[in-house]
GUTI-801671 format. One record per residue (C-alpha): residue number from 1; residue in one letter; x, y, z. Coordinates in Angstrom, 3 decimals, padded with zeros to 6 digits. Example, Ala and Ser with C-alpha at 12.3 -4.5 7.8 and 13.67 -1.06 7.14 Angstrom:
BEGIN
+-----+------+----------+----------+----------+
| seq | type |       xx |       yy |       zz |
+-----+------+----------+----------+----------+
|   1 |    A |  012.300 | -004.500 |  007.800 |
|   2 |    S |  013.670 | -001.060 |  007.140 |
+-----+------+----------+----------+----------+
***
This chain:
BEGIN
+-----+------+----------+----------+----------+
| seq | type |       xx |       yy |       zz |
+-----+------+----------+----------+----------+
|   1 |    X |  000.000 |  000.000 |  000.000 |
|   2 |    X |  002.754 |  002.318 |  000.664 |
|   3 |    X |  004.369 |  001.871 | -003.046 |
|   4 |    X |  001.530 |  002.761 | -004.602 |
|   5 |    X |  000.609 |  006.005 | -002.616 |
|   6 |    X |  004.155 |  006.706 | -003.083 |
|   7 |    X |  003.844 |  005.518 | -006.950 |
|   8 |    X |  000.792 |  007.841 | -006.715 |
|   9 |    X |  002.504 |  011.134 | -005.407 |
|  10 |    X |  005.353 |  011.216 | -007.466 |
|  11 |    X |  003.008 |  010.707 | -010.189 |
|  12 |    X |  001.411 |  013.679 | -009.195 |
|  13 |    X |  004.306 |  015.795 | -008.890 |
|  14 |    X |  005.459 |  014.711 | -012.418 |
|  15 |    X |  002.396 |  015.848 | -014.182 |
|  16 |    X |  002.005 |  018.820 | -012.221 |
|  17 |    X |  005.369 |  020.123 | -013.109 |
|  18 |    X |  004.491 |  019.245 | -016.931 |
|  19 |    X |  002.008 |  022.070 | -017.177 |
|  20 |    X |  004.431 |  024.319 | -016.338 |
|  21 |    X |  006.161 |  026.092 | -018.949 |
|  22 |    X |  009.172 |  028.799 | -017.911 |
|  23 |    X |  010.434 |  031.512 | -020.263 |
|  24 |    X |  013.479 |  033.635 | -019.512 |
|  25 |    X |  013.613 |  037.133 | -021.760 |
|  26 |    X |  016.670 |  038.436 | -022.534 |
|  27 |    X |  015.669 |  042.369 | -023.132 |
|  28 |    X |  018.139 |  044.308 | -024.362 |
|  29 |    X |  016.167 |  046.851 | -026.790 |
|  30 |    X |  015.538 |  050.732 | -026.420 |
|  31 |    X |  012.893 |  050.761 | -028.798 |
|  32 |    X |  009.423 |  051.270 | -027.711 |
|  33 |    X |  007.606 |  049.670 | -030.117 |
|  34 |    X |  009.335 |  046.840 | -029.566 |
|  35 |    X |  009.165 |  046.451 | -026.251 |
|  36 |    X |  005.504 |  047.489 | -025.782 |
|  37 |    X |  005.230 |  044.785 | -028.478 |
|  38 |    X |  007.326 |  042.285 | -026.936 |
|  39 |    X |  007.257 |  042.949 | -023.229 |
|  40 |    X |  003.209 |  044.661 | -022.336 |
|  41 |    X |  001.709 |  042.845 | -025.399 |
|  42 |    X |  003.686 |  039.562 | -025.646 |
|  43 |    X |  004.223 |  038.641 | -022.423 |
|  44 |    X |  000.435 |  038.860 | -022.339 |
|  45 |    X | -000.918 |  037.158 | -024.938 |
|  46 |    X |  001.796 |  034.159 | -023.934 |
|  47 |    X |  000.232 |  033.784 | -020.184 |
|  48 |    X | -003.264 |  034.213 | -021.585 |
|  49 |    X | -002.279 |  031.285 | -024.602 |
|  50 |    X | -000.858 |  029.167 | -021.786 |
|  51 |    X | -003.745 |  029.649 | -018.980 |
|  52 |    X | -006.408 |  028.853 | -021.688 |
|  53 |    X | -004.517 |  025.414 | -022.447 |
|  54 |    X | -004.547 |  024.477 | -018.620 |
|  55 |    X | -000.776 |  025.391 | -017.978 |
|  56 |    X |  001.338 |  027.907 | -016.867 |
|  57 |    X |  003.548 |  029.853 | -017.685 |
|  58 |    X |  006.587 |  031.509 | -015.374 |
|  59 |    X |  008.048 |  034.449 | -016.949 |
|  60 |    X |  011.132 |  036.199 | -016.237 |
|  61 |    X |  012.973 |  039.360 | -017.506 |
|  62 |    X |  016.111 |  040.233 | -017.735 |
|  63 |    X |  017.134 |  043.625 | -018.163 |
|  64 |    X |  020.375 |  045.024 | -019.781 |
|  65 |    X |  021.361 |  046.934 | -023.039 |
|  66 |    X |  019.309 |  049.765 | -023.413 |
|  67 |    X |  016.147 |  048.493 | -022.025 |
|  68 |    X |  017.262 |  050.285 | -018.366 |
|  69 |    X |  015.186 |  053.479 | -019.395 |
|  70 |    X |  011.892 |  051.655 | -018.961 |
|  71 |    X |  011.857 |  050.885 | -015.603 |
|  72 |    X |  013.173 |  054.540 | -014.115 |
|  73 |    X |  010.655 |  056.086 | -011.880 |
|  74 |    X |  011.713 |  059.601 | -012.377 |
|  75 |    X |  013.036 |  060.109 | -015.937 |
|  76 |    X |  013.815 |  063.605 | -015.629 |
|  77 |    X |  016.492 |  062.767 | -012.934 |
|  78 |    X |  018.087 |  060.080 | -015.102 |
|  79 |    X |  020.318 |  060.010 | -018.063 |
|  80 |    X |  017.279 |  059.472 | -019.930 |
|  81 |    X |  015.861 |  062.633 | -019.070 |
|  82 |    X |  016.056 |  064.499 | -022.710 |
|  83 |    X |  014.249 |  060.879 | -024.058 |
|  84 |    X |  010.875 |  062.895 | -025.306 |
|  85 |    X |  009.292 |  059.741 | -026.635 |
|  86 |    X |  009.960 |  057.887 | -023.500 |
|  87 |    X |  008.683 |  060.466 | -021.222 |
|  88 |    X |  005.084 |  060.840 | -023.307 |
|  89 |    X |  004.604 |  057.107 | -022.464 |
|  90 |    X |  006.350 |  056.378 | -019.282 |
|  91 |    X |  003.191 |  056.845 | -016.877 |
|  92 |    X |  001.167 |  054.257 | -019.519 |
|  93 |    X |  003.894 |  052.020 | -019.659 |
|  94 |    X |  004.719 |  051.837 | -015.942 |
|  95 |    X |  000.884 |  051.420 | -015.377 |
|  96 |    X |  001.322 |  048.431 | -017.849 |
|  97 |    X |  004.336 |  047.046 | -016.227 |
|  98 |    X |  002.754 |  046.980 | -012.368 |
|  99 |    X |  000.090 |  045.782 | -014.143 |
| 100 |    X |  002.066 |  042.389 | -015.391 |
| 101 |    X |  003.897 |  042.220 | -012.243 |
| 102 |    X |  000.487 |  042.065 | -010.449 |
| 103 |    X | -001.790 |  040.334 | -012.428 |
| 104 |    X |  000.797 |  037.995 | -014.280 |
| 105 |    X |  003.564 |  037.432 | -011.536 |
| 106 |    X |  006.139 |  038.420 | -014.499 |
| 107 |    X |  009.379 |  039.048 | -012.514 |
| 108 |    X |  011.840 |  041.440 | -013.849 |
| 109 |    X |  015.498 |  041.440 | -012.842 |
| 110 |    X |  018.508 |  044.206 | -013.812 |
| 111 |    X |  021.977 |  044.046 | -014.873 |
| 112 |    X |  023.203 |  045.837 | -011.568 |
| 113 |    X |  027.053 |  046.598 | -013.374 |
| 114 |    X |  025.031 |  048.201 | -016.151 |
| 115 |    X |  023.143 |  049.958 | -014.298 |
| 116 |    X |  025.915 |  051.448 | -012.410 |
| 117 |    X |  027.828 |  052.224 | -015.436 |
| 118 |    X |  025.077 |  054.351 | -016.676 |
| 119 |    X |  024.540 |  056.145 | -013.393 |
| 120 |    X |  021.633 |  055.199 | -012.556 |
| 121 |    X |  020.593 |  054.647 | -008.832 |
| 122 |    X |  018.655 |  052.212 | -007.255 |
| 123 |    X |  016.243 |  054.171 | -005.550 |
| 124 |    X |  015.175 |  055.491 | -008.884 |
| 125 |    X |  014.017 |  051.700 | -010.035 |
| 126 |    X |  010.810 |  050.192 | -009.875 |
| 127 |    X |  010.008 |  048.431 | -006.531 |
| 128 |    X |  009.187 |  045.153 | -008.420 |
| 129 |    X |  012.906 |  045.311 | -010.125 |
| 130 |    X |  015.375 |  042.871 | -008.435 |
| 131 |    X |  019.446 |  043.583 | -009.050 |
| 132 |    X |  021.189 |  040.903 | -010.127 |
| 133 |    X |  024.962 |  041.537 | -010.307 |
| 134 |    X |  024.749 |  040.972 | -014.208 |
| 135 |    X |  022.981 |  039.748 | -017.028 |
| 136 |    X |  024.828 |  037.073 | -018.079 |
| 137 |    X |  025.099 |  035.964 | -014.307 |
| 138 |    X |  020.789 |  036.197 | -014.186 |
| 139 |    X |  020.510 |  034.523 | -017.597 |
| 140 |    X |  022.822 |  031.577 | -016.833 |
| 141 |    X |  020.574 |  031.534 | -013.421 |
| 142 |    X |  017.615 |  031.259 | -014.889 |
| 143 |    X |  018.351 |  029.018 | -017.555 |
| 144 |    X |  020.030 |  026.730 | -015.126 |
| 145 |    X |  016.482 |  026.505 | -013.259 |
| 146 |    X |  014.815 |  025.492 | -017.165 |
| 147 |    X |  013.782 |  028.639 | -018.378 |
| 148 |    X |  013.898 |  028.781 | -021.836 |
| 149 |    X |  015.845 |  031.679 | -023.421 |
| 150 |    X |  014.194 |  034.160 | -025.898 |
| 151 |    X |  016.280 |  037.408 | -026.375 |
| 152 |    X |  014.528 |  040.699 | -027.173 |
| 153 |    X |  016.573 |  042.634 | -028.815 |
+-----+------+----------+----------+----------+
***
């Protein structure tokens, strides 16, 4: 009896872990359109795809390149402060990011040495932005726990 409620768990376990897909973006781009493509639409539409098929999906950002200007809280204080594009859709996009944070439990981490090197500080970041102490270091991370690896660049 014991072997088969063991037999039975692990069973369990197995299967459960099947319907659950992890994706690991490697965002690099400056370009709006892309990333409101990529990042508030894609990122989106992949949960949504996966939810409807009765499995989930874990997504995780990594942010490096010249993607840093999209999670600032205070352009004007940053070095993307003369950035007019990015400061007529900063409020919307922010709104958009919380908005996958908290309804999608999308996790977004930064390249802390790049984010140093372009003098920006951490108190101007996002609260839902976690430092890692670089990209390659929260890529290899992440793909080390089975996240696939789709760049966005």
């Amino acid at each position: 009896m014991r072997k088969w409620l063991l037999l039975l768990i692990l069973s369990m376990l197995l299967n459960a872990e099947e319907g659950l897909k992890k994706v690991v973006f490697d965002l690099t781009t400056g370009d709006q359109k892309e990333f409101e493509q990529k990042v508030l639409i894609g990122i989106v539409k992949n949960k949504d795809y996966y939810q409807s098929n009765m499995q989930e999906l874990d997504v995780a950002v990594v942010i490096h390149g010249n993607a840093y200007k999209f999670f600032i809280k205070d352009v004007s204080t940053s070095p993307y402060k003369n950035d007019s594009v990015l400061i007529s859709t900063h409020e919307l996009f922010e709104k958009r990011l919380r908005s996958s944070v908290d309804n999608y439990k999308v996790k977004f981490y930064m390249c802390q040495a790049g984010m140093n090197h372009h003098k920006i500080a951490k108190e101007n970041l996002y609260d839902f932005v976690t430092l890692v102490p670089t990209a390659t270091i929260g890529l290899i991370d992440k793909q080390s726990e089975g996240y696939v690896y789709v760049p966005i660049q």
